[in-house]
C-alpha atoms as an extended CHARMM CRD file, in Angstrom:
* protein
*
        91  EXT
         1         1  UNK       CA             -6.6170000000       52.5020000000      -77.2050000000  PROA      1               0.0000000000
         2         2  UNK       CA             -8.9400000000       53.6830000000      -79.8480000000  PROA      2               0.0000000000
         3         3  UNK       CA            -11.8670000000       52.8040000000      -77.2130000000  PROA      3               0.0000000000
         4         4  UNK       CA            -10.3530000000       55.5280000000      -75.0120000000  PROA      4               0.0000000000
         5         5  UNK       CA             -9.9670000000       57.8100000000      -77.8610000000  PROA      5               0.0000000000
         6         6  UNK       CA            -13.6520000000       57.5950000000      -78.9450000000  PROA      6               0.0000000000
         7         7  UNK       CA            -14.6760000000       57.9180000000      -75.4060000000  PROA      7               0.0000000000
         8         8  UNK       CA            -12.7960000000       60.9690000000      -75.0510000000  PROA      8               0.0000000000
         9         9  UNK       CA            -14.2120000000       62.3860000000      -78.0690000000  PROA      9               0.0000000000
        10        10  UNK       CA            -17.7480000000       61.4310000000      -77.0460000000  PROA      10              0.0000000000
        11        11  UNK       CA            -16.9170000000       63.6970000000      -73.4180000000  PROA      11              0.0000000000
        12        12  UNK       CA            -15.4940000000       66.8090000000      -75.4960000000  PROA      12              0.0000000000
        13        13  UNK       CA            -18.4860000000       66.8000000000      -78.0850000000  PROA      13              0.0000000000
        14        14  UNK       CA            -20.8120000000       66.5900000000      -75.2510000000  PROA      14              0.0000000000
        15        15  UNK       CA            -18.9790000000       69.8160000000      -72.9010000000  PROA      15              0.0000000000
        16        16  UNK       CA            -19.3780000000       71.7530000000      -76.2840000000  PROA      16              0.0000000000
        17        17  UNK       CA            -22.8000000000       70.6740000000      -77.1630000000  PROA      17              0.0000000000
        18        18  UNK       CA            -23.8880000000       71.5230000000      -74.0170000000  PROA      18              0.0000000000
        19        19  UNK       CA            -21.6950000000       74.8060000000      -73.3480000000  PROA      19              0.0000000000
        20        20  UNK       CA            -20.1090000000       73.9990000000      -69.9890000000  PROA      20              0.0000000000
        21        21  UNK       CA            -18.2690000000       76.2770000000      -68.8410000000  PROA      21              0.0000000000
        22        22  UNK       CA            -15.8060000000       75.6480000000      -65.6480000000  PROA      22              0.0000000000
        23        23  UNK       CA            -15.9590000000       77.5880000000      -62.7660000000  PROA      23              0.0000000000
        24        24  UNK       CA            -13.7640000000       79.8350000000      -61.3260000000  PROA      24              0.0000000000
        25        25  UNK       CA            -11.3220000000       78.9300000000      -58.2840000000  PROA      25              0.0000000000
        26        26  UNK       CA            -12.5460000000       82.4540000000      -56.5530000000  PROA      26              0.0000000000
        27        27  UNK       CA            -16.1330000000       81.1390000000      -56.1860000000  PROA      27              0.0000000000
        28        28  UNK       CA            -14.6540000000       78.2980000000      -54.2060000000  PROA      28              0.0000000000
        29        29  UNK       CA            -12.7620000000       80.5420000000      -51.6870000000  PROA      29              0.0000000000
        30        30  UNK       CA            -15.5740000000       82.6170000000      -51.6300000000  PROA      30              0.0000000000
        31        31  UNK       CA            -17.9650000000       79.9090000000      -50.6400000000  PROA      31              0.0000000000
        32        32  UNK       CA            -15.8360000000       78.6340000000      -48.1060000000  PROA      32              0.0000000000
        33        33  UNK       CA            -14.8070000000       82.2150000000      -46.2850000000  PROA      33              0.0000000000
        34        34  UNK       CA            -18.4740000000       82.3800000000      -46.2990000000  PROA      34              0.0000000000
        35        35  UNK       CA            -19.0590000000       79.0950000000      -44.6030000000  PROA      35              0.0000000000
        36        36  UNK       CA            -15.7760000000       80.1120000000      -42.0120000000  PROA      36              0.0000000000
        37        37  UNK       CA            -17.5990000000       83.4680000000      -41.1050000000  PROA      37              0.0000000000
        38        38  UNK       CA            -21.1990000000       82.0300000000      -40.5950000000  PROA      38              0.0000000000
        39        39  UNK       CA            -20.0520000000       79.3860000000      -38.5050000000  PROA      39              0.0000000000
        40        40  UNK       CA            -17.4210000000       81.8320000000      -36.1600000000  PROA      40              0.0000000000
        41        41  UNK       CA            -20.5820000000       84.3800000000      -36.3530000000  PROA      41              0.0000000000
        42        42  UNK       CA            -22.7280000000       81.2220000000      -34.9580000000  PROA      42              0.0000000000
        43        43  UNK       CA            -20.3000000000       79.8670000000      -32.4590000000  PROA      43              0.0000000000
        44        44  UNK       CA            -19.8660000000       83.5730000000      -31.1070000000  PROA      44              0.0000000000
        45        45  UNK       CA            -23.6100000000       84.2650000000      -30.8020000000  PROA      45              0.0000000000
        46        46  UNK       CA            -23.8660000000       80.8230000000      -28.8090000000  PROA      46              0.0000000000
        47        47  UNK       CA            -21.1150000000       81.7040000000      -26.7550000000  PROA      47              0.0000000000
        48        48  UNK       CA            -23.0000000000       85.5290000000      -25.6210000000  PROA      48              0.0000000000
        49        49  UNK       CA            -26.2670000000       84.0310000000      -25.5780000000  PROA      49              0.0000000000
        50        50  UNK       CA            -24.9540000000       81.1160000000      -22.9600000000  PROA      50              0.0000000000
        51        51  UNK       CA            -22.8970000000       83.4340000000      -21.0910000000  PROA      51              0.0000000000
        52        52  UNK       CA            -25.7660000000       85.5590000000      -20.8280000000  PROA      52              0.0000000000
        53        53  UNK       CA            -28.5990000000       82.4470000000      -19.9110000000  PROA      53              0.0000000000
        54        54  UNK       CA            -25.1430000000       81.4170000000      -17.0010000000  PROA      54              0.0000000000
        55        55  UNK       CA            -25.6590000000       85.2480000000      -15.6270000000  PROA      55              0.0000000000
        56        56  UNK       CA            -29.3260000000       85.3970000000      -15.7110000000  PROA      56              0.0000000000
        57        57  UNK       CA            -30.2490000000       82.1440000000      -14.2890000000  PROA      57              0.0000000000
        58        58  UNK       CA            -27.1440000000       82.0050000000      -11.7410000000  PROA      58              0.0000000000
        59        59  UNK       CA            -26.6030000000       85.0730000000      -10.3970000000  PROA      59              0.0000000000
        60        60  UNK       CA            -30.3000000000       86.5320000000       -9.8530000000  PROA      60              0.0000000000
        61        61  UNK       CA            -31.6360000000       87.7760000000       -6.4120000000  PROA      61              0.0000000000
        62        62  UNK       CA            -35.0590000000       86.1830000000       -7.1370000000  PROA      62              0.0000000000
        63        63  UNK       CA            -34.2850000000       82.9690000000       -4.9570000000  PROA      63              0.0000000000
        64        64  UNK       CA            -32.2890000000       83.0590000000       -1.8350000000  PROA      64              0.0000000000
        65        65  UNK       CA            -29.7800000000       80.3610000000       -0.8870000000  PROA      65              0.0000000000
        66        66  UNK       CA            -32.1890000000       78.9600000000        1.8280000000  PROA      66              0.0000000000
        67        67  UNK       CA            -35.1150000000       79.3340000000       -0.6680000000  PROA      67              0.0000000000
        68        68  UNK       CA            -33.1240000000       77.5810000000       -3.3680000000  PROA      68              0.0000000000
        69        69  UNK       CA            -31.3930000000       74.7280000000       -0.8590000000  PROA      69              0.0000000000
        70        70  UNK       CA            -35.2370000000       73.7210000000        0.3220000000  PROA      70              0.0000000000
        71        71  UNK       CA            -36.8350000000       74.2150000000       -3.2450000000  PROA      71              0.0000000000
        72        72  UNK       CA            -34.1140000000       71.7010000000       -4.3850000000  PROA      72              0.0000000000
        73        73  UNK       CA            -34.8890000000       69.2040000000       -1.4760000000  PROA      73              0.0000000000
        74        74  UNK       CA            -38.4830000000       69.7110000000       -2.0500000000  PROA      74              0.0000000000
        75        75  UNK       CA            -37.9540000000       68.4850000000       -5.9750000000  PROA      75              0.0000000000
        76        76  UNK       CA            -35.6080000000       65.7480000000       -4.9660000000  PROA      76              0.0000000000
        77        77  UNK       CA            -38.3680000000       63.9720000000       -2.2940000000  PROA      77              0.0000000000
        78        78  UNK       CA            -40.9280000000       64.5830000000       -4.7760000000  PROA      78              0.0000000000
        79        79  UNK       CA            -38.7300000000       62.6130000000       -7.8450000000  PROA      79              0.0000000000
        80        80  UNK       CA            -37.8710000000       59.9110000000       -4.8700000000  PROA      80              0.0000000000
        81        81  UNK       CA            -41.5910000000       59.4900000000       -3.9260000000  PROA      81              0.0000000000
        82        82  UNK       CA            -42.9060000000       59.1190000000       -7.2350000000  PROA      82              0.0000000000
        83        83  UNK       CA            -40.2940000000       56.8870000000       -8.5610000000  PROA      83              0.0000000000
        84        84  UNK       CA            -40.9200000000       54.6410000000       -5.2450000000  PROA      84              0.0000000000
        85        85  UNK       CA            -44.9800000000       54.8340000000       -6.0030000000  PROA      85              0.0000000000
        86        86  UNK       CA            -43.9400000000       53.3500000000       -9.1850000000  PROA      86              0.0000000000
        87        87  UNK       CA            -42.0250000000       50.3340000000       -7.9380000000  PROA      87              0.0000000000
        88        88  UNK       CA            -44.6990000000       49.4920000000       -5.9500000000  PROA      88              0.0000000000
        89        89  UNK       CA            -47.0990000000       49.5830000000       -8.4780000000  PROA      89              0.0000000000
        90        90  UNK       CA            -44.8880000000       47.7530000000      -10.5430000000  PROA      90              0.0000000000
        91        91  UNK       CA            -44.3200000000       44.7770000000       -8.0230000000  PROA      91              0.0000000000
């Protein structure tokens, strides 16, 4: 018991030697509405900047559907022939 005591005084001496003072609950909340906002503000700003990459990349003029139909054949033979020159350098 008096071990506790002494160690107890020890902790007290030092908080007043060293002037700590505790913090307020309202820099907490603070802190933490600030995290909550930043990371709506971020998921919001994803959610426009995806919707708008979706619009620009899907629904453009630039490539017809026959254009895009044969430029995605075109990138599908080219992955199958290379992989296949591969096996056969490989065996």
């Amino acid at each position: 018991m008096n071990m506790l005591k002494e160690r107890s005084e020890t902790i007290l001496d030092e908080i007043e030697k060293r002037k700590v003072v505790p913090i307020p609950r309202w820099h907490f909340l603070f802190r933490q509405a600030g995290f909550w906002l930043l990371a709506t503000f971020s998921v919001l700003t994803g959610s426009i900047s995806m919707a708008t990459a979706i619009y620009v990349f899907i629904d453009n003029d630039f490539i017809t559907d026959k254009d895009y139909i044969n430029w995605t054949c075109n990138i599908k033979m080219d992955t199958l022939r290379s992989h296949s020159y591969w096996l056969l350098f490989i065996t």
